[in-house]
C-alpha positions as a Markdown table, in Angstrom:
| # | Residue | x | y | z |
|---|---|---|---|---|
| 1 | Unk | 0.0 | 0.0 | 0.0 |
| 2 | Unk | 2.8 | 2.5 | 0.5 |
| 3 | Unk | 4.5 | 2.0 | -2.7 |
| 4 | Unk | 5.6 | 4.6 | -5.3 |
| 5 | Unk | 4.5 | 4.9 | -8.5 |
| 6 | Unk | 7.2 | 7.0 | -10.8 |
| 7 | Unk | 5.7 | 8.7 | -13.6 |
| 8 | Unk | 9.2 | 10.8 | -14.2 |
| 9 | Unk | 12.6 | 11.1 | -13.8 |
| 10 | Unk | 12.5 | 12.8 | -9.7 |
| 11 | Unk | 8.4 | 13.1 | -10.1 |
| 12 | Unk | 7.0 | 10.5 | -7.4 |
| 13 | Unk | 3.4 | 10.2 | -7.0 |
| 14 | Unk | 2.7 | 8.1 | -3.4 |
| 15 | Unk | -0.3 | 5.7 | -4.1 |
| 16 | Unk | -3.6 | 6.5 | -2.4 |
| 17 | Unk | -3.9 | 3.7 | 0.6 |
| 18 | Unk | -7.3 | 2.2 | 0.9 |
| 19 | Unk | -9.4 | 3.5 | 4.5 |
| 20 | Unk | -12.4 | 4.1 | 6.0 |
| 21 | Unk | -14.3 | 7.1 | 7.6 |
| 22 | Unk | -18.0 | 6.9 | 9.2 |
| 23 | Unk | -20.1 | 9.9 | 9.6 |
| 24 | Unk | -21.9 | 9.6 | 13.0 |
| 25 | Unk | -25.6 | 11.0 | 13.4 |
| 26 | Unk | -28.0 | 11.7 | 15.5 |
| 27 | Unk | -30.9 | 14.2 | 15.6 |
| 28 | Unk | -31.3 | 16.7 | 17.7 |
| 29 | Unk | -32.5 | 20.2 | 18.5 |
| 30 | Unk | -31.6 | 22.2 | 15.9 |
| 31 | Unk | -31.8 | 19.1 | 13.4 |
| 32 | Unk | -29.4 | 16.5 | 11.7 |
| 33 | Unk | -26.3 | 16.8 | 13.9 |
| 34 | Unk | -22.9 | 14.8 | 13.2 |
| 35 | Unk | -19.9 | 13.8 | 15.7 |
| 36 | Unk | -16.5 | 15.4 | 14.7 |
| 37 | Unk | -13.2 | 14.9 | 16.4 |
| 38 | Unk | -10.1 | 16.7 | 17.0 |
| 39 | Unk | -7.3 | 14.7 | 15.5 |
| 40 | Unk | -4.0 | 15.7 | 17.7 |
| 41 | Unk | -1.7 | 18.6 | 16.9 |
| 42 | Unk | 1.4 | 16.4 | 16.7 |
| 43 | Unk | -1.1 | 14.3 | 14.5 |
| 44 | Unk | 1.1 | 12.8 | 11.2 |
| 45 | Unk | -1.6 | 13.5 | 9.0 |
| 46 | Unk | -4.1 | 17.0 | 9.3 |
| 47 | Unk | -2.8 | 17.4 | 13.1 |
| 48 | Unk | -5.4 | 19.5 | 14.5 |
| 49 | Unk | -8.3 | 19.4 | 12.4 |
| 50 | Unk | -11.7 | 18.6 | 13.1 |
| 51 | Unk | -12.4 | 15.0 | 11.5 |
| 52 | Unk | -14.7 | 12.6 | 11.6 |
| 53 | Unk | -13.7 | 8.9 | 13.0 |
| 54 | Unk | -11.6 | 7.0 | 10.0 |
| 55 | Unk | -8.4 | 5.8 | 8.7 |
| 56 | Unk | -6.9 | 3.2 | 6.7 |
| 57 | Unk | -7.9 | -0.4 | 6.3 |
| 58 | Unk | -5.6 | -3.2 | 8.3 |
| 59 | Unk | -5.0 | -6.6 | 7.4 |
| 60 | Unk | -7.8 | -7.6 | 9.9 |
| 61 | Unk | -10.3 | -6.0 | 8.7 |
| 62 | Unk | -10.4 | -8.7 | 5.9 |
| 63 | Unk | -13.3 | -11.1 | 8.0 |
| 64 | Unk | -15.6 | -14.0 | 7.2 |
| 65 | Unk | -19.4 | -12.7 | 5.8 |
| 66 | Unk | -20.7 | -14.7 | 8.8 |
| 67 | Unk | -18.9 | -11.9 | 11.5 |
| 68 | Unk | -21.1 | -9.0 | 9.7 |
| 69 | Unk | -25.2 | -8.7 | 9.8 |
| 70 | Unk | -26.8 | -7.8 | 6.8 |
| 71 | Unk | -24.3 | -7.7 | 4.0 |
| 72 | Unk | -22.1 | -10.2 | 2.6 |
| 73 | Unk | -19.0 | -9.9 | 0.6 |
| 74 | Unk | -20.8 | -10.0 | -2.7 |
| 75 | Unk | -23.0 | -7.2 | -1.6 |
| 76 | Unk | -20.2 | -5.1 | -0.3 |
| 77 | Unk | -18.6 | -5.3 | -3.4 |
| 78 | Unk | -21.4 | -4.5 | -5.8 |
| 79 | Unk | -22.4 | -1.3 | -3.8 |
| 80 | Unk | -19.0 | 0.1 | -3.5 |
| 81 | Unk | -18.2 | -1.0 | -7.7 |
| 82 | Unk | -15.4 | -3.5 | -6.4 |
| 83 | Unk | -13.7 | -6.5 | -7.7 |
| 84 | Unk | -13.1 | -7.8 | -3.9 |
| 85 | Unk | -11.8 | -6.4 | -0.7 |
| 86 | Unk | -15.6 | -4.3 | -0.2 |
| 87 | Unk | -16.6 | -6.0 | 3.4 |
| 88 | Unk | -13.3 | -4.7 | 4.4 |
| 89 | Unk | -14.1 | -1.2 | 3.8 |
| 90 | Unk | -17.1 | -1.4 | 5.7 |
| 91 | Unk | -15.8 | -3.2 | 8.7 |
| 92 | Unk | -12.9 | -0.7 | 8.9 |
| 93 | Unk | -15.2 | 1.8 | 9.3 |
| 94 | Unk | -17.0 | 0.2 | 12.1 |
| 95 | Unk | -13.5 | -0.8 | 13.9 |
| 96 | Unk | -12.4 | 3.0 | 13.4 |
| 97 | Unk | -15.5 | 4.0 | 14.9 |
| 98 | Unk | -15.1 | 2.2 | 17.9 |
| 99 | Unk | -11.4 | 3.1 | 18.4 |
| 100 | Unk | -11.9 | 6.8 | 17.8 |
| 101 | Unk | -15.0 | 7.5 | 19.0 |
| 102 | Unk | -15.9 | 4.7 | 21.4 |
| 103 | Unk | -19.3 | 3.7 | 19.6 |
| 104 | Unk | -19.5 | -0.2 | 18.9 |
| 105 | Unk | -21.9 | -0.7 | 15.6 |
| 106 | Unk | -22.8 | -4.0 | 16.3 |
| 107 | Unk | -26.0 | -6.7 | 17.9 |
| 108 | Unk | -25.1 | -8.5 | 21.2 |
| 109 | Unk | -26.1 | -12.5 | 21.0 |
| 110 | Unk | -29.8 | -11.6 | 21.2 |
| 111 | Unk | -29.7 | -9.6 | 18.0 |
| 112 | Unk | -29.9 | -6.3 | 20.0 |
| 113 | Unk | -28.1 | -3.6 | 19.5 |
| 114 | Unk | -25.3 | -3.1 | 21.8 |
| 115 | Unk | -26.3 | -1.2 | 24.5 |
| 116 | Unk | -23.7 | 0.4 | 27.2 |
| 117 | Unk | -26.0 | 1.6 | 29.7 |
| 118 | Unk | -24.7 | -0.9 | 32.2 |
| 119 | Unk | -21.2 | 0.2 | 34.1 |
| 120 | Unk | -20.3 | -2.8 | 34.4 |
| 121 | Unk | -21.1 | -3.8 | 30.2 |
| 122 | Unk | -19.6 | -0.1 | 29.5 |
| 123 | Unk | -16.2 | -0.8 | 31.5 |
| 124 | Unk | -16.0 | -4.3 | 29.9 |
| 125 | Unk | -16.2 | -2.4 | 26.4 |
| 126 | Unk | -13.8 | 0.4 | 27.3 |
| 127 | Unk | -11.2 | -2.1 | 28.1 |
| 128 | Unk | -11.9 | -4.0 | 24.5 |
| 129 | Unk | -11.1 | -0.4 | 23.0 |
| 130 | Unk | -8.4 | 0.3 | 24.4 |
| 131 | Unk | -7.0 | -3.5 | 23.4 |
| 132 | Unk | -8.1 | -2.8 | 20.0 |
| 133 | Unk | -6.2 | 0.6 | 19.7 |
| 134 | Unk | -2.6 | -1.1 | 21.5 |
| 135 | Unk | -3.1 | -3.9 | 18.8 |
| 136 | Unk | -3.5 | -6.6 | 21.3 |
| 137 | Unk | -7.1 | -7.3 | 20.2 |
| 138 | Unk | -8.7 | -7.5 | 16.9 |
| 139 | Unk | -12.4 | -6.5 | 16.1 |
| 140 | Unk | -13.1 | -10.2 | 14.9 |
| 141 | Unk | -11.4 | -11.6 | 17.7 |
| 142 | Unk | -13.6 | -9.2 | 20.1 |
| 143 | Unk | -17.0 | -10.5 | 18.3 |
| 144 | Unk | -16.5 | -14.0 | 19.0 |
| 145 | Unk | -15.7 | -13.3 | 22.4 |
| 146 | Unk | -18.6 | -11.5 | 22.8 |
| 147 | Unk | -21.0 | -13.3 | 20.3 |
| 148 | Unk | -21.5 | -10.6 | 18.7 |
| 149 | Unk | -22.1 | -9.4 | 14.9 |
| 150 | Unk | -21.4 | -6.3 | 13.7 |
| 151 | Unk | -23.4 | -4.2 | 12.4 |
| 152 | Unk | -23.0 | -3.6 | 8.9 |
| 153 | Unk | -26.7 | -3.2 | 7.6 |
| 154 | Unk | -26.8 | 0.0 | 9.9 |
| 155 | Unk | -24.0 | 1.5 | 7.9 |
| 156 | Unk | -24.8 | 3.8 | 4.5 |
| 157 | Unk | -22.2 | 4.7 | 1.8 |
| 158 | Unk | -22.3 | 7.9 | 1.6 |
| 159 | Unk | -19.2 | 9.0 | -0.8 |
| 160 | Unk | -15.5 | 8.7 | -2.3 |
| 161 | Unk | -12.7 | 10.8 | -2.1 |
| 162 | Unk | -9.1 | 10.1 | -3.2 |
| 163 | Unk | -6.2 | 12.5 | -1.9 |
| 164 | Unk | -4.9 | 14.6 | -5.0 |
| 165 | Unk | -1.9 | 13.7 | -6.1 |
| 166 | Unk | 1.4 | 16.0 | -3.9 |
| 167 | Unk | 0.3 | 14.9 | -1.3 |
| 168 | Unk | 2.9 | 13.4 | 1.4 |
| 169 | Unk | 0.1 | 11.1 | 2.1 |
| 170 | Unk | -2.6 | 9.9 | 0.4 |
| 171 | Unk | -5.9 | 8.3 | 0.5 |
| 172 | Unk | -8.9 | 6.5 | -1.3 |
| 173 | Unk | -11.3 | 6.7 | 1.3 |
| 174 | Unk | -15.3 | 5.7 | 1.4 |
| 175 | Unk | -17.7 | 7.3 | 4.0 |
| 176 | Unk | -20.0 | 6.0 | 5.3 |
| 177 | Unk | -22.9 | 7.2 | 7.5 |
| 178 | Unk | -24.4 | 5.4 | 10.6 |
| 179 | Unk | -27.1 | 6.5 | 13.4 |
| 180 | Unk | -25.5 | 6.7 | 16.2 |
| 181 | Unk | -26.8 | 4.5 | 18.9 |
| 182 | Unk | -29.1 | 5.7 | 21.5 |
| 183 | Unk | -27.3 | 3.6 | 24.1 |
| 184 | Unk | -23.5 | 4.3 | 23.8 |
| 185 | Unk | -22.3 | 8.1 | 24.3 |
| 186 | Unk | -19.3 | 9.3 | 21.7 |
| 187 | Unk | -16.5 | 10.4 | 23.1 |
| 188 | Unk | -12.5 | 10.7 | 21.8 |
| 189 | Unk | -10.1 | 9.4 | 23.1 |
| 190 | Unk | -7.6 | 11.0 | 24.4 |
| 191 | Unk | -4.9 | 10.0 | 22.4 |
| 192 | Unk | -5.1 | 10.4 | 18.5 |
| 193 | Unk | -8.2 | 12.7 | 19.1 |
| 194 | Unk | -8.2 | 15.4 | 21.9 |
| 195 | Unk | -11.7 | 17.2 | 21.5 |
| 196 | Unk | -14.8 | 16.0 | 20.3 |
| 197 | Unk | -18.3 | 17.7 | 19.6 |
| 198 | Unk | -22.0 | 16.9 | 18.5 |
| 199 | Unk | -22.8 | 19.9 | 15.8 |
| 200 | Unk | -24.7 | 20.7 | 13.1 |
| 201 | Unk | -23.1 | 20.4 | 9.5 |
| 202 | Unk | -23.7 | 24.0 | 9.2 |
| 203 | Unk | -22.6 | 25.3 | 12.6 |
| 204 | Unk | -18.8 | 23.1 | 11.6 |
| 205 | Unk | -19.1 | 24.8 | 8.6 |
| 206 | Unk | -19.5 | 28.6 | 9.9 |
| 207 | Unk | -17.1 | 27.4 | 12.8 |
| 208 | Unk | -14.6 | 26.9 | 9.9 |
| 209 | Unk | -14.8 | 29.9 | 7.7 |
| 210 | Unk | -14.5 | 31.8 | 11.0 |
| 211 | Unk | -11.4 | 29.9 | 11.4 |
| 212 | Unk | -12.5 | 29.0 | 15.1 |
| 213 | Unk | -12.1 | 25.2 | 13.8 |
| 214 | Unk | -9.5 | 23.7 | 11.0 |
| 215 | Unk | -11.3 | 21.3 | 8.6 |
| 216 | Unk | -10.2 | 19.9 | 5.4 |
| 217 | Unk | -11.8 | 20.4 | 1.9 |
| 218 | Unk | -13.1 | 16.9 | 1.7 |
| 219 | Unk | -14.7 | 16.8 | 4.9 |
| 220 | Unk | -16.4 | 20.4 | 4.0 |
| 221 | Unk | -17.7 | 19.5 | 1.1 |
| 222 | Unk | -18.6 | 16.1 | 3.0 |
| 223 | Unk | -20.4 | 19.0 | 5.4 |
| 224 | Unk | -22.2 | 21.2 | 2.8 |
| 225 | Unk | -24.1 | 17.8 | 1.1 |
| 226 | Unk | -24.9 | 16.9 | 4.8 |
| 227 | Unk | -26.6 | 20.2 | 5.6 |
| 228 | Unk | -29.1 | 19.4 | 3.1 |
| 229 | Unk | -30.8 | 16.7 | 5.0 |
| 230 | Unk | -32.9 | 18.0 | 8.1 |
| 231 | Unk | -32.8 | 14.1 | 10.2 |
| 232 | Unk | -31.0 | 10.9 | 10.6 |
| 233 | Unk | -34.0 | 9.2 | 9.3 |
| 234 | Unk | -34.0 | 10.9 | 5.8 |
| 235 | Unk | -30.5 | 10.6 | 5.2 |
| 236 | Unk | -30.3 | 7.1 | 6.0 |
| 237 | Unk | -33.1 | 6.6 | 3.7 |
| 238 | Unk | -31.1 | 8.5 | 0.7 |
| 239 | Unk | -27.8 | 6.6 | 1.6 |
| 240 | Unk | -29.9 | 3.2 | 0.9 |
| 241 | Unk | -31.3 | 4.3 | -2.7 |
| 242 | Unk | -29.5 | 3.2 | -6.1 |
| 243 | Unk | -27.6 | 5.7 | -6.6 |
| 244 | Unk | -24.0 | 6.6 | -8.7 |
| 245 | Unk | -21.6 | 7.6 | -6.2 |
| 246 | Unk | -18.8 | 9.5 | -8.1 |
| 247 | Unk | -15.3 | 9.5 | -7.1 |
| 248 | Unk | -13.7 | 12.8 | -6.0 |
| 249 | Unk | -10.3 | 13.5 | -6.9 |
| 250 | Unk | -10.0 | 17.4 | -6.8 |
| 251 | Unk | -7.5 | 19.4 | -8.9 |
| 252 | Unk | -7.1 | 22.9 | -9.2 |
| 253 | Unk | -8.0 | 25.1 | -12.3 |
| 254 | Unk | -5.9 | 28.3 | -13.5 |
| 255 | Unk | -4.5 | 28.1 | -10.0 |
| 256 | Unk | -7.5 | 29.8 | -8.6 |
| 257 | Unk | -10.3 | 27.3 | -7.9 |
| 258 | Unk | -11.1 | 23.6 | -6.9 |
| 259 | Unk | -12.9 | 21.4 | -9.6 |
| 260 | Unk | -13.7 | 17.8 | -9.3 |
| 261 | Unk | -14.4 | 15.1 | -11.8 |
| 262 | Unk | -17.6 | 16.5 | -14.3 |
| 263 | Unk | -16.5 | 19.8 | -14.0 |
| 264 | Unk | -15.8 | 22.7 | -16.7 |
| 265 | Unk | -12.0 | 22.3 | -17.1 |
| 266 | Unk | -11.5 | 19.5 | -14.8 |
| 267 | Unk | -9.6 | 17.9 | -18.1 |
| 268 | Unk | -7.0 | 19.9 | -18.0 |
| 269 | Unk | -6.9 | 21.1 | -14.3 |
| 270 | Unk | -3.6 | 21.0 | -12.2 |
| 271 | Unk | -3.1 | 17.9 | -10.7 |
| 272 | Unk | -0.1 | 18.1 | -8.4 |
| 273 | Unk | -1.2 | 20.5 | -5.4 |
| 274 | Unk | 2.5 | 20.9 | -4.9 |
| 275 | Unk | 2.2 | 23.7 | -7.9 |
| 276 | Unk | -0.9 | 25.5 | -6.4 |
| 277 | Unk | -1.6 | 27.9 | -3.3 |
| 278 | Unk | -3.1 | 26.3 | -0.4 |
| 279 | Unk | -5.3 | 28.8 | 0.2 |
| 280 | Unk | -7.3 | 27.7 | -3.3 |
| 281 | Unk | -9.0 | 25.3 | -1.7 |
| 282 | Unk | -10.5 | 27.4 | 1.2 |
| 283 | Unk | -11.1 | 30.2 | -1.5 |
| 284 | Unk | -12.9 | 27.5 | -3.3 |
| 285 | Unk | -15.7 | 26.4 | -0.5 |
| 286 | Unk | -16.4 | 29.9 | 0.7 |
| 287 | Unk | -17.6 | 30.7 | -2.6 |
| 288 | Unk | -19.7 | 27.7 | -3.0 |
| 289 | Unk | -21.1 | 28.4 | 0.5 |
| 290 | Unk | -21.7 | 31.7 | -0.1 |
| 291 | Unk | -23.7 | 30.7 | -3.4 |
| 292 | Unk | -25.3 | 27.9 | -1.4 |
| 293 | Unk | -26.4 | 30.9 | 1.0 |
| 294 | Unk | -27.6 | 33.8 | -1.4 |
């Protein structure tokens, strides 16, 4: 996964490593809210921005269809346009969930949904996270201890982004969207995340553009399609429906705005952010926003 494609002589483009990220949700007063983290400031990657859960998919996240409820290999594969490897993508999301944020997506041995409201289940839980994150416990290896099965058919693909190329790292990520249990509380933890927070799309947005919070391009324009939906319920719903989810590899046009696959110019757009200002991309959104908003 970390290997280097040349494409000229001292021209080295890193190849995009497969991973995960899963949109939390819940509704609330004000209306669809998500779960965002703040990834470390000593973080390798985007230290200090406001994330949701994610990263890239490990070796064990390659399970048997009978650990997962709901969706099979075959399935996984055919809604995410894969060859193989598709179940993967959707347990790593789950896994990274539970690391980062603490929220296990998954049915106990009754068929239930996990449910935390005991201390004692909670503690047991807490411990299995923190095993996971030291790599002395795998999510699969966790299930059968627990009889449980996780809880893929709760989880909807949501979109696609790949990492332009210029990047020092880079990544072909799927989110995914999942209502967040009513019995399990979100929380970071403590280590690769140091802040976390249940807001609106729009209020991470504004908290953004008034530069009170540090978010990506992706995850804003992962933000502005959120906004659109007013519950959990409807977005699920939309997640679930045959749809064509595009894959968004942004590049930068006349070195003044951000353009993604099916746009005017995209053709013959920049595609090494090395050769572009950084500011381009935050140009970019606060003009779409401020269209969205006229």
């Amino acid at each position: 996964m970390s290997e280097v494609k040349r494409q000229a002589p001292g021209d080295e483009v890193v190849a995009p490593q497969l991973a995960s990220t899963v949109i939390l949700v819940r509704d609330g007063q004000q209306g669809l809210e998500i779960f965002m983290e703040k990834r470390h400031i000593k973080s390798d990657f985007v230290g200090g921005a406001y994330v949701f859960p994610g990263g890239r998919v490990d070796p064990d996240d390659t399970v048997s269809d009978d650990v997962c409820s709901g969706l099979d290999s075959d399935s996984a594969n055919r809604i995410l346009k894969l060859d193989h490897g598709g179940l993967a993508l959707y347990v790593a999301a789950i896994r990274e969930c539970f690391e980062e944020a603490g929220v296990l997506l998954a049915y106990d041995r009754e068929g239930a949904l996990l449910d935390f409201s005991s201390a004692e289940v909670e503690d047991r839980f807490r411990g299995a996270r923190d095993d996971i994150n030291s790599s002395q416990l795998t999510l699969q290896e966790l299930a059968a201890r627990e009889q449980l099965s996780l809880a893929s058919d709760r989880i909807g693909y949501w979109s696609h982004w790949v990492t332009p190329e210029g990047s020092p790292r880079r990544y072909d990520t799927r989110f995914f969207v999942a209502e967040a249990p009513p019995a399990q509380t979100a929380a970071h933890d403590d280590w690769e995340l140091t802040e976390s927070a249940w807001v609106t799309p729009r209020e991470a947005i504004e908290r953004a553009l008034a530069r009170e919070w540090m978010i990506i391009y992706p995850t804003l324009m992962n933000l502005r399609d959120l906004s659109r939906f007013s519950d959990a319920s409807s977005l699920m719903e939309w997640t679930r429906s045959d749809r064509e989810v595009p894959v968004s590899l942004p590049r930068v046009l006349d070195a003044e705005r951000v353009v993604l696959p099916g746009d005017d110019g995209y053709d013959r757009a920049e595609t090494d952010i090395r050769k572009t200002s950084p500011g381009v991309f935050e140009a970019t959104f606060a003009r779409l926003w401020r269209e969205d908003n006229a």
